[in-house]
Every structure is written in structure tokens, then in C-alpha cells.
Kinemage of the C-alpha trace (Angstrom):
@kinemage 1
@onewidth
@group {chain A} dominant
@subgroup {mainchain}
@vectorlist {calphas} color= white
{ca unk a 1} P -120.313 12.198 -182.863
{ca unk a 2} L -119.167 13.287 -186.004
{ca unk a 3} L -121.850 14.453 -188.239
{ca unk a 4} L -120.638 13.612 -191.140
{ca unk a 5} L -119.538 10.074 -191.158
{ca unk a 6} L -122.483 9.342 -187.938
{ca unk a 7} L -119.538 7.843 -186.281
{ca unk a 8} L -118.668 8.252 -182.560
{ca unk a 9} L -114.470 10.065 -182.057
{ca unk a 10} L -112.891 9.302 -178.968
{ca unk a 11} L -111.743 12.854 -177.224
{ca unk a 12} L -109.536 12.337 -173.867
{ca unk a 13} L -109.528 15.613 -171.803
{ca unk a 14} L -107.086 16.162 -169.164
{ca unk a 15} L -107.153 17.354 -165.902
{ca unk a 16} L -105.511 20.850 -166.624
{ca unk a 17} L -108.481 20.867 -169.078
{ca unk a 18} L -110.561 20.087 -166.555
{ca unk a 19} L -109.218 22.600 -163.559
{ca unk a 20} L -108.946 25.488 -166.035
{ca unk a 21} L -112.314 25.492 -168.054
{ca unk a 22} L -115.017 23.387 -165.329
{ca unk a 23} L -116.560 25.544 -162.254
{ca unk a 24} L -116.799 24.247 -159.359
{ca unk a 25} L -120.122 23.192 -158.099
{ca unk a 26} L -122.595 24.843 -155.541
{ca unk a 27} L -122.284 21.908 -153.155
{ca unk a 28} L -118.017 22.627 -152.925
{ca unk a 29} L -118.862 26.179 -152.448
{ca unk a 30} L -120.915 25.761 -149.335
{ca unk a 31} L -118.923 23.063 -148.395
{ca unk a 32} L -115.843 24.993 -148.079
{ca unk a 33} L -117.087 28.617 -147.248
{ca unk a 34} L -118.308 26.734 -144.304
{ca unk a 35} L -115.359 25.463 -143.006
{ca unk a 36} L -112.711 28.079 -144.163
{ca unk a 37} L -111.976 31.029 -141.429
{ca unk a 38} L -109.539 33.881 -142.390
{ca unk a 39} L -105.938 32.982 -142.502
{ca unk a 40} L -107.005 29.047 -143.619
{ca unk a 41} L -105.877 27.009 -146.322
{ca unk a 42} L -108.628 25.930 -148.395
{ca unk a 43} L -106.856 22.540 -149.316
{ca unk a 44} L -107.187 22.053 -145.453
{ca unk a 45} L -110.595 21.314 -146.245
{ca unk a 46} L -110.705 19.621 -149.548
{ca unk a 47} L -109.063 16.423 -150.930
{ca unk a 48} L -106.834 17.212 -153.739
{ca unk a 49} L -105.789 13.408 -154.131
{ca unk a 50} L -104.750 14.017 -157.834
{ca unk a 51} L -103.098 17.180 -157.610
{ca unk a 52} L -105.946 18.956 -159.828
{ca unk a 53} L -105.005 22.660 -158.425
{ca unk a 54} L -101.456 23.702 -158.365
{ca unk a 55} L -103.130 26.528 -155.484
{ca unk a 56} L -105.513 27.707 -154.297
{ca unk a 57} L -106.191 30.493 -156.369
{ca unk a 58} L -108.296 29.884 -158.761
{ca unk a 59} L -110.379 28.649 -156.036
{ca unk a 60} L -110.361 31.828 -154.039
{ca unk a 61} L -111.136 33.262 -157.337
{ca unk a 62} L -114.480 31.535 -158.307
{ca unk a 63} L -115.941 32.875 -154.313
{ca unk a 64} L -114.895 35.997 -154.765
{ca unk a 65} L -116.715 35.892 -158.262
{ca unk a 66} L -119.399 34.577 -156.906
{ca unk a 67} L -120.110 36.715 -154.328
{ca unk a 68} L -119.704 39.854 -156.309
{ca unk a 69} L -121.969 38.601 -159.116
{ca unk a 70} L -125.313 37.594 -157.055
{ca unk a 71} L -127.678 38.609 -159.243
{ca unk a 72} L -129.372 39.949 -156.712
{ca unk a 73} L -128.133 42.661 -154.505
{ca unk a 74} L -128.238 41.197 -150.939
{ca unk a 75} L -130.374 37.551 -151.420
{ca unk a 76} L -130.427 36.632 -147.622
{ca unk a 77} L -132.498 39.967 -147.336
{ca unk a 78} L -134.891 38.317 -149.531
{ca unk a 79} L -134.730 34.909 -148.031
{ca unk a 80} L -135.525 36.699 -144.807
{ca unk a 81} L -137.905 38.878 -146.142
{ca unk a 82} L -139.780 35.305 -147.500
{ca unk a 83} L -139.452 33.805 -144.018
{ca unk a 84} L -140.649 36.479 -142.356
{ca unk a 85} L -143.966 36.089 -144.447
{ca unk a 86} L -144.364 32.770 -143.690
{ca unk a 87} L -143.394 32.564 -139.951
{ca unk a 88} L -144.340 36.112 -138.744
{ca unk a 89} L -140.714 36.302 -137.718
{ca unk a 90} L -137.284 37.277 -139.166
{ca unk a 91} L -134.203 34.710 -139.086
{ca unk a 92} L -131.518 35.938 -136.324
{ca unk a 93} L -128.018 34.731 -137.217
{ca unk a 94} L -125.071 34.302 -134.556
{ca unk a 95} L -122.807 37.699 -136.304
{ca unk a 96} L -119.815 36.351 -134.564
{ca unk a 97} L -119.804 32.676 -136.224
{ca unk a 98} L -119.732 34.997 -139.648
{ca unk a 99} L -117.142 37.562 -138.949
{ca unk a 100} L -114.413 34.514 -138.636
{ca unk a 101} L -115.220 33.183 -142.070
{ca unk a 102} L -113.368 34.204 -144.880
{ca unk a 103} L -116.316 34.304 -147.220
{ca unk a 104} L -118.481 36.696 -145.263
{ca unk a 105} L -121.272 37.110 -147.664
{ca unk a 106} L -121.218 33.550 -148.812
{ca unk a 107} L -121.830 31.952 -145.298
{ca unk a 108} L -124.390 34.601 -144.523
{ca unk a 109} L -126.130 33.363 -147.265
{ca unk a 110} L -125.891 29.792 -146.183
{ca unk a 111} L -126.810 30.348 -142.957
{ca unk a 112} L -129.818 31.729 -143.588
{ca unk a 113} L -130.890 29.458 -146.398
{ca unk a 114} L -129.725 27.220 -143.986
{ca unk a 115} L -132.933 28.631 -141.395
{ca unk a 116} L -135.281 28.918 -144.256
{ca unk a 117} L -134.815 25.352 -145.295
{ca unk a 118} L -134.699 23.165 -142.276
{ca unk a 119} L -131.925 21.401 -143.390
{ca unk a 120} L -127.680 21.795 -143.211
{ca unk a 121} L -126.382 20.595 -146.390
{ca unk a 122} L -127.316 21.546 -149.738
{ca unk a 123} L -129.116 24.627 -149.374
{ca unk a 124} L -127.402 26.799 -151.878
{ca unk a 125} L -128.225 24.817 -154.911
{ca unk a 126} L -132.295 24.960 -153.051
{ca unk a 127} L -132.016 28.885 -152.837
{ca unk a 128} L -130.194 28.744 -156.590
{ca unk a 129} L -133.469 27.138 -157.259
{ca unk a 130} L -135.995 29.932 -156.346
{ca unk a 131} L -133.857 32.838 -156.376
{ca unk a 132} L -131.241 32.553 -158.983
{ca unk a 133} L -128.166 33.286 -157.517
């Protein structure tokens, strides 16, 4: 809207706009960091139809982000630390499922929202919503 004729402009934004400047979202994160094992390609386990990412890259780059800038220290401590209130019992994860994944941190984190949930997809936009990742 321009404000000072009140009259809507027509702005096209491309897709090297989009790829450069728009994050991807918490649902893609889990999605992938559950899939991906070292030494995968993380268009093995995304659709790229329209050629969005030239590589991988700046993909790799927003997890690695991500996992160094949790707000909080260690948040599956804290999830478990909340479950553990709750149930009287702490959440036991398989170690060897997370020492073949490629985000380490990232699918500990999912796993044990994944506990403290009840439920497999979704869970890191849930624990975005009381812990703010």
C-alpha cells in the first residue's frame, strides 16, 4: 500500500529473494534432522522441485545456527527436568539412534520433546512454544 496515494503497488519477489532472505520453518527442521545421518544429502530428503537451493549449504547453515543459538543452554535438560516433575520419572533416549544423525543436538531435542508430548510430528514448534528455543 502506498501511503500516500492509498493505492495498492504490485511487488513480484523471486525465488533467489525468497531462498536468500526467508528461514526455513521449525516443521523442515525436524523434518529433516530426523531423517539426515552423517555423510547424507539433505536434498535426499526434501523436494527441491523448483530448484530453490543451488546446495545445500545454506541449509546446513541455518541447523548449525540453530543449534548453537538455543537460547537456552541444553533445553532437553529442561524438558526432562519438566517430565520428570510430572511423571516421577526421567525420559531415556536410545543414544545410538542419535550418534548416526548429523544434527546431534537437534534430534536430541526432538526426541525428547518427542516423549514429553505424546506425539511424532510437530513437536519443535510445541517446545518453541513453552521454552523459546
Amino acid at each position: 500500500m502506498e501511503p500516500e496515494t492509498g493505492k495498492w503497488k504490485y511487488v513480484s519477489i523471486f525465488p533467489c529473494f525468497i531462498k536468500k532472505y526467508c528461514a526455513l520453518s521449525l516443521h523442515m527442521l525436524e523434518n529433516i534432522s530426523s531423517r539426515e545421518r552423517k555423510g547424507d544429502k539433505i536434498f535426499d530428503h526434501i523436494d527441491d522441485p523448483e530448484k530453490l537451493f543451488d546446495c545445500e549449504d545454506s541449509i546446513v547453515r541455518v541447523f548449525l545456527r540453530f543449534e548453537k543459538a538455543f537460547k537456552i543452554s541444553d533445553p532437553c535438560v529442561l524438558l526432562n527436568s519438566r517430565y520428570i516433575e510430572m511423571g516421577n520419572e526421567p525420559i531415556n533416549l536410545n543414544t545410538s539412534s542419535i550418534a548416526s544423525k548429523r544434527f546431534k543436538k537437534l534430534y536430541q531435542l526432538i526426541l525428547t520433546a518427542r516423549v514429553y508430548f505424546g506425539i511424532e510430528t510437530g513437536v519443535l514448534s510445541l517446545t518453541n512454544s513453552i521454552i523459546c528455543l
